[in-house]
N, C-alpha and C positions, 0 to 999 in steps of 0.2 A: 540385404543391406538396409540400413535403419540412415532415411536421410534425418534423421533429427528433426527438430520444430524449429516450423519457419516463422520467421518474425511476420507479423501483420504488414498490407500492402499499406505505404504511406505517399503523400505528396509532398516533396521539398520546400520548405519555408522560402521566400524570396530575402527574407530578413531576417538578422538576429530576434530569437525569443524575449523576453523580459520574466522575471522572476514573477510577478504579476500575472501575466498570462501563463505562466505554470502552476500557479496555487490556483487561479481561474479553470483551467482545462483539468486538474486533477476535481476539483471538486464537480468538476460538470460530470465529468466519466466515472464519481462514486456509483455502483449497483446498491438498486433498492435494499437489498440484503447489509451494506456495509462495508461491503471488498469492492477490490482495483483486480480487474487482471485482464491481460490483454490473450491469452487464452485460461482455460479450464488447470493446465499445468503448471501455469506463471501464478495463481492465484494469492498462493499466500504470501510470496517474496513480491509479489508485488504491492498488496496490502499491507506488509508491516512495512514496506519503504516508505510507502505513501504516507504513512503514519507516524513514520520518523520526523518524514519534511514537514508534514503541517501544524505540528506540533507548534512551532513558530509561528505561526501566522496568525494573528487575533481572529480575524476574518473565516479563519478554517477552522474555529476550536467546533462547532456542531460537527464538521465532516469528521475533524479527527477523534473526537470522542464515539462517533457510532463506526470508524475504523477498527476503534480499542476493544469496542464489546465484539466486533465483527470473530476480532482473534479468538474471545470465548476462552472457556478452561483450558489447562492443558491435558493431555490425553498420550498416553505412554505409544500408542499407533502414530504419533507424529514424527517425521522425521527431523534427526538432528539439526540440519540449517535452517528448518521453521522454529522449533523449539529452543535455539538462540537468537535467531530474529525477533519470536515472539518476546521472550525475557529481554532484549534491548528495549524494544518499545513497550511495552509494559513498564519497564523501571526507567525509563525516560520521562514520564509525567505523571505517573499513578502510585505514589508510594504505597497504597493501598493495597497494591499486589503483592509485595514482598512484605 
């Protein structure tokens, strides 16, 4: 039996988050490399979302551009929900890609 993947262990906020402390806490948890992933199997759904969000935020444009380069070429070995996550965020702020 395949129990699936277990989400990371977490400690309960006592208070609502702030949008602020979410573009804070992502850009804290970039890896040196330029990905988010809370395991080795979330890596690139979790780097193009993070990529998505910060796109917004004046403040996060360094994270989100070493994000962009993170995604790298595309590569026919990728799977389809990366390779249209990838193409969102790539044509979300880099016309240069298309």
């Amino acid at each position: 039996m395949n129990p699936g993947i277990l989400p990371p262990s977490t400690t309960p906020r006592t208070s609502p988050a702030s949008i602020s402390e979410g573009v804070q806490w992502l850009k804290a948890t970039q890896k040196s490399d330029g990905s988010w992933a809370d395991l080795p199997e979330t890596e690139e759904r979790d780097t193009t979302e993070a990529v998505l969000v910060l796109r917004n935020f004046l403040d996060a444009q360094a994270n989100y551009g070493y994000g962009l380069q993170r995604l790298g070429p595309f590569d026919v070995g990728q799977t389809p929900d990366f390779l249209c996550r990838k193409i969102e965020a790539l044509c979300s702020g880099a016309a240069g890609y298309y």
